[in-house]
PyMOL commands that place a pseudoatom at each C-alpha (Angstrom):
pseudoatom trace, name=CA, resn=UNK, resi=1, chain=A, elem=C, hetatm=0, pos=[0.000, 0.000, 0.000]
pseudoatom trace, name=CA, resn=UNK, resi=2, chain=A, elem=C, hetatm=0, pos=[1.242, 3.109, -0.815]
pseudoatom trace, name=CA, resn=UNK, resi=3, chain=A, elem=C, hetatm=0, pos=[1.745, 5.894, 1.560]
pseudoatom trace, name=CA, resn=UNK, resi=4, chain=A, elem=C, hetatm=0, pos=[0.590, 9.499, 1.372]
pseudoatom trace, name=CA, resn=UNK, resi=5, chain=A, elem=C, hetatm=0, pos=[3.318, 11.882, 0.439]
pseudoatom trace, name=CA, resn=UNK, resi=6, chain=A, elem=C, hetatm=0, pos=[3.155, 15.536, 0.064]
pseudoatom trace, name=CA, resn=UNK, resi=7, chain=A, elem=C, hetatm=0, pos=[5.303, 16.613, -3.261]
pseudoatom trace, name=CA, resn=UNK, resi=8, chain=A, elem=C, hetatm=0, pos=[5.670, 19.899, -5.026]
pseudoatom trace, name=CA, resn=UNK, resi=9, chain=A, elem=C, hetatm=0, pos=[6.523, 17.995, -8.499]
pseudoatom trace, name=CA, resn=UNK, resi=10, chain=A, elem=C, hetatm=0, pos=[6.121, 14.701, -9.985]
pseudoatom trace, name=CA, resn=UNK, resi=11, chain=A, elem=C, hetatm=0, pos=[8.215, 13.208, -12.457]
pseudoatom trace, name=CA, resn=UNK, resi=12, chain=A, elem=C, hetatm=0, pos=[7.382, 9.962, -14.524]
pseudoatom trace, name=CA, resn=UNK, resi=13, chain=A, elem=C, hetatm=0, pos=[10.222, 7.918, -16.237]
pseudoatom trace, name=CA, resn=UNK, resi=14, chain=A, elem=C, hetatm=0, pos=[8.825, 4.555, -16.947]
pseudoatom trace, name=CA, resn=UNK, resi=15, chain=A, elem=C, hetatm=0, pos=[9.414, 3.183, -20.013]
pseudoatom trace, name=CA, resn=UNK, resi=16, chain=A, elem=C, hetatm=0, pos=[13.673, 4.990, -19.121]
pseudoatom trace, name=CA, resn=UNK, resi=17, chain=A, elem=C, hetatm=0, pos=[16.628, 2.982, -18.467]
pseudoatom trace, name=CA, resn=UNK, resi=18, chain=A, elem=C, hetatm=0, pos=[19.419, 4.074, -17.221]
pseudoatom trace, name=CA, resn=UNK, resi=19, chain=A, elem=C, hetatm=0, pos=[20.931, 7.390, -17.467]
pseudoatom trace, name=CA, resn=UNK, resi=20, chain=A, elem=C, hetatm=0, pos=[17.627, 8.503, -19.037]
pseudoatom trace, name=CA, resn=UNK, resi=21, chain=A, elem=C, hetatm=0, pos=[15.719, 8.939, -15.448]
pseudoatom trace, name=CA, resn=UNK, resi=22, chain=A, elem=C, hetatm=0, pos=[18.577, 10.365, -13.404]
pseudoatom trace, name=CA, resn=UNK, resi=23, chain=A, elem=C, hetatm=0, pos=[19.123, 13.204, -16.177]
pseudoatom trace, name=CA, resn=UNK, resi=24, chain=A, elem=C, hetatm=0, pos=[15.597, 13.939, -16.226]
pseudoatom trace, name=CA, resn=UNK, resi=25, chain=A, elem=C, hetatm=0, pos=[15.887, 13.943, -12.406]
pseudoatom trace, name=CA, resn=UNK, resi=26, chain=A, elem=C, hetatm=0, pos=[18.748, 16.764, -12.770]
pseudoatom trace, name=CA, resn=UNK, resi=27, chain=A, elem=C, hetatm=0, pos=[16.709, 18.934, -14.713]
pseudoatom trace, name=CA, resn=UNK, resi=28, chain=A, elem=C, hetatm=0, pos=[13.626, 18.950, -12.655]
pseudoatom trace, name=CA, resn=UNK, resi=29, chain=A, elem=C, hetatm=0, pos=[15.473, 19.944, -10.043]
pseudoatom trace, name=CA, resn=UNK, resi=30, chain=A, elem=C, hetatm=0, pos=[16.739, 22.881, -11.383]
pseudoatom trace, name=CA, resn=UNK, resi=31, chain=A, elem=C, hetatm=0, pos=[13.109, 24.164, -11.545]
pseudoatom trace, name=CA, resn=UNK, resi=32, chain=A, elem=C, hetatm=0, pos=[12.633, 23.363, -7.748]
pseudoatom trace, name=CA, resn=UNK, resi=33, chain=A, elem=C, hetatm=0, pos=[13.136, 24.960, -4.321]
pseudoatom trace, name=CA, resn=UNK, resi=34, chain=A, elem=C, hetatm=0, pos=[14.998, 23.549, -1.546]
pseudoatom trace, name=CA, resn=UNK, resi=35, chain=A, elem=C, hetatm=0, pos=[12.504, 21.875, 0.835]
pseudoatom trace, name=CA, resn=UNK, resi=36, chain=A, elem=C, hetatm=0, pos=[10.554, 20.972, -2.344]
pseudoatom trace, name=CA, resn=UNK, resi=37, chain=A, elem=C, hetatm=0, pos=[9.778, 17.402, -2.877]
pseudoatom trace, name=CA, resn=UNK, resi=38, chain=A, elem=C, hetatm=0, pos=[10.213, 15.663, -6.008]
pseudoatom trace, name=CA, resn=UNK, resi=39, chain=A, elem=C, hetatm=0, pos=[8.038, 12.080, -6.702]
pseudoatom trace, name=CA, resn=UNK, resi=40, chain=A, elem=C, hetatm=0, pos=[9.729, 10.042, -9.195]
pseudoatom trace, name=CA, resn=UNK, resi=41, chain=A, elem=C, hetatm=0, pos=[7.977, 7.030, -10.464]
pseudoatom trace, name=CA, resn=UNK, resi=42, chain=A, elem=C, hetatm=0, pos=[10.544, 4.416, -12.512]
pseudoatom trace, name=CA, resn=UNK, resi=43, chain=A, elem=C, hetatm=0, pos=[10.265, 1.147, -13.932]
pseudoatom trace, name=CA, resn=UNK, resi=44, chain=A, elem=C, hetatm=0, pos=[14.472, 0.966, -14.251]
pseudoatom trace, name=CA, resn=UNK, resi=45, chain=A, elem=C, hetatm=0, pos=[15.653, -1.303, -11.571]
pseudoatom trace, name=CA, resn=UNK, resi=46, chain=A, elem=C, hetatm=0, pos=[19.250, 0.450, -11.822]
pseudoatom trace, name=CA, resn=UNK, resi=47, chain=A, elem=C, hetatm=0, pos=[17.199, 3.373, -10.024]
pseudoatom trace, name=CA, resn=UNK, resi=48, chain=A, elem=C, hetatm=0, pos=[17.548, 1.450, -6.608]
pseudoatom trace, name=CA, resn=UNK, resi=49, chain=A, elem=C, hetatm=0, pos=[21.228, 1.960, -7.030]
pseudoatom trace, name=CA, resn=UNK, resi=50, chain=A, elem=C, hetatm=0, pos=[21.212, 5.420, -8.863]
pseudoatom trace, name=CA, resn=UNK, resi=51, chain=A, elem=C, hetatm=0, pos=[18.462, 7.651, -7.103]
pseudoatom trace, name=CA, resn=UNK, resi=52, chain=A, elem=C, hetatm=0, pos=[20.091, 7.179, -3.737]
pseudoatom trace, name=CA, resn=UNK, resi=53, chain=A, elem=C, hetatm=0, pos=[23.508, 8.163, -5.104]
pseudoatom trace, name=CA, resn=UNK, resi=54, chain=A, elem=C, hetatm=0, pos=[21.802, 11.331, -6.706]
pseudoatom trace, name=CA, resn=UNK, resi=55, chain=A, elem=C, hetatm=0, pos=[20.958, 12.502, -3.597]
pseudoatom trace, name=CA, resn=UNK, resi=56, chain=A, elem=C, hetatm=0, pos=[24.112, 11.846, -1.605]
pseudoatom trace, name=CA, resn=UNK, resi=57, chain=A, elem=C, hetatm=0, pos=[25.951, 13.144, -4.365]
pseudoatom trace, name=CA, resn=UNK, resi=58, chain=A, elem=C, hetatm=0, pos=[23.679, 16.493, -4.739]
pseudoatom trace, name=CA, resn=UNK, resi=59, chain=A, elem=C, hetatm=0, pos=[22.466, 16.739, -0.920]
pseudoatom trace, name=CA, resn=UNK, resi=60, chain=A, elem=C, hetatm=0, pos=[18.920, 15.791, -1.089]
pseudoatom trace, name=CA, resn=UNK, resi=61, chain=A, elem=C, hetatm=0, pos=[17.100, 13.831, 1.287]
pseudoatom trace, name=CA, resn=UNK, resi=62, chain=A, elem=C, hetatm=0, pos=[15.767, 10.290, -0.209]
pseudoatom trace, name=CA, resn=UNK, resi=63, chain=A, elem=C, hetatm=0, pos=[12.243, 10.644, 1.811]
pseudoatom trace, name=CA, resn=UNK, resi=64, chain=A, elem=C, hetatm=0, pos=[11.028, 7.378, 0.870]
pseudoatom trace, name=CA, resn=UNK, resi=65, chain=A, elem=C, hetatm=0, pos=[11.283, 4.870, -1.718]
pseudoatom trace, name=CA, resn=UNK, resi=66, chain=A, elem=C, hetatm=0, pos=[8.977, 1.852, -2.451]
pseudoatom trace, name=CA, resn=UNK, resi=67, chain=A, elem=C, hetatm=0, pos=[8.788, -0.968, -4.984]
pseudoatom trace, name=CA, resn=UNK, resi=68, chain=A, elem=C, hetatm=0, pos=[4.985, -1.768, -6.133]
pseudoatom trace, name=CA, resn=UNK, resi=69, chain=A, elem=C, hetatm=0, pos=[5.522, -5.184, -9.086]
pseudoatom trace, name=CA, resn=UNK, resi=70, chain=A, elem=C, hetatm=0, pos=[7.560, -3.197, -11.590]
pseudoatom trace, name=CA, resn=UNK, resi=71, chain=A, elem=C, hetatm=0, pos=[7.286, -0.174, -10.793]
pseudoatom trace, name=CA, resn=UNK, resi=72, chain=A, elem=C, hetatm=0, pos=[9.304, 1.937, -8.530]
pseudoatom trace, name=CA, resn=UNK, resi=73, chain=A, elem=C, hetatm=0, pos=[8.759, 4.829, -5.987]
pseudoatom trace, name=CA, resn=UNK, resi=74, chain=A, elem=C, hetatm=0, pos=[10.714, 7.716, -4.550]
pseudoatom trace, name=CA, resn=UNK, resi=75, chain=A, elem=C, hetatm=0, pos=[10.099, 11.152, -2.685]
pseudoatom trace, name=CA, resn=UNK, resi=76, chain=A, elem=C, hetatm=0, pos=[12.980, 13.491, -2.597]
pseudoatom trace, name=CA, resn=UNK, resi=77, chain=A, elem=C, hetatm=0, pos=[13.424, 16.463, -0.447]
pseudoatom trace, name=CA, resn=UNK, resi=78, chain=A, elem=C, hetatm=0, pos=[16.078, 18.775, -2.265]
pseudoatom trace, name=CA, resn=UNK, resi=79, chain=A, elem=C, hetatm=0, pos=[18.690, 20.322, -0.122]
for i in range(1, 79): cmd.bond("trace and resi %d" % i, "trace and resi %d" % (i + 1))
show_as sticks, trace
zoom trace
């Protein structure tokens, strides 16, 4: 079951592989305000590993992240 996030901006790359989602990532954050929070929905395994280093690489805070069948879930607080 999912749970309720609040999030400023939603960005759906299903369908992406690898870099594809994590590019798309950068430049929605560009657009955003620290505190924001990003949702990113994925169906690219490789985003377990790669969305977590995004944010320890950038600063952002990986709120939560979720797997639902084959598609994947994260809430990001930018820093």
């Amino acid at each position: 079951m999912a749970e309720k996030h609040d999030f400023q901006a939603e960005l759906d790359t299903t369908g992406l592989y690898c870099p594809e989602p994590i590019m798309l990532m950068h430049n929605k954050v560009r657009d955003m305000q620290t505190g924001e929070v990003l949702k990113v929905v994925a169906s690219d395994p490789a985003t377990t590993r790669d969305v977590p280093k995004f944010c320890q690489f950038l600063g952002h805070e990986l709120v939560h992240q979720q797997q639902q069948g084959d598609s994947y879930l994260y809430f990001i607080r930018l820093g």
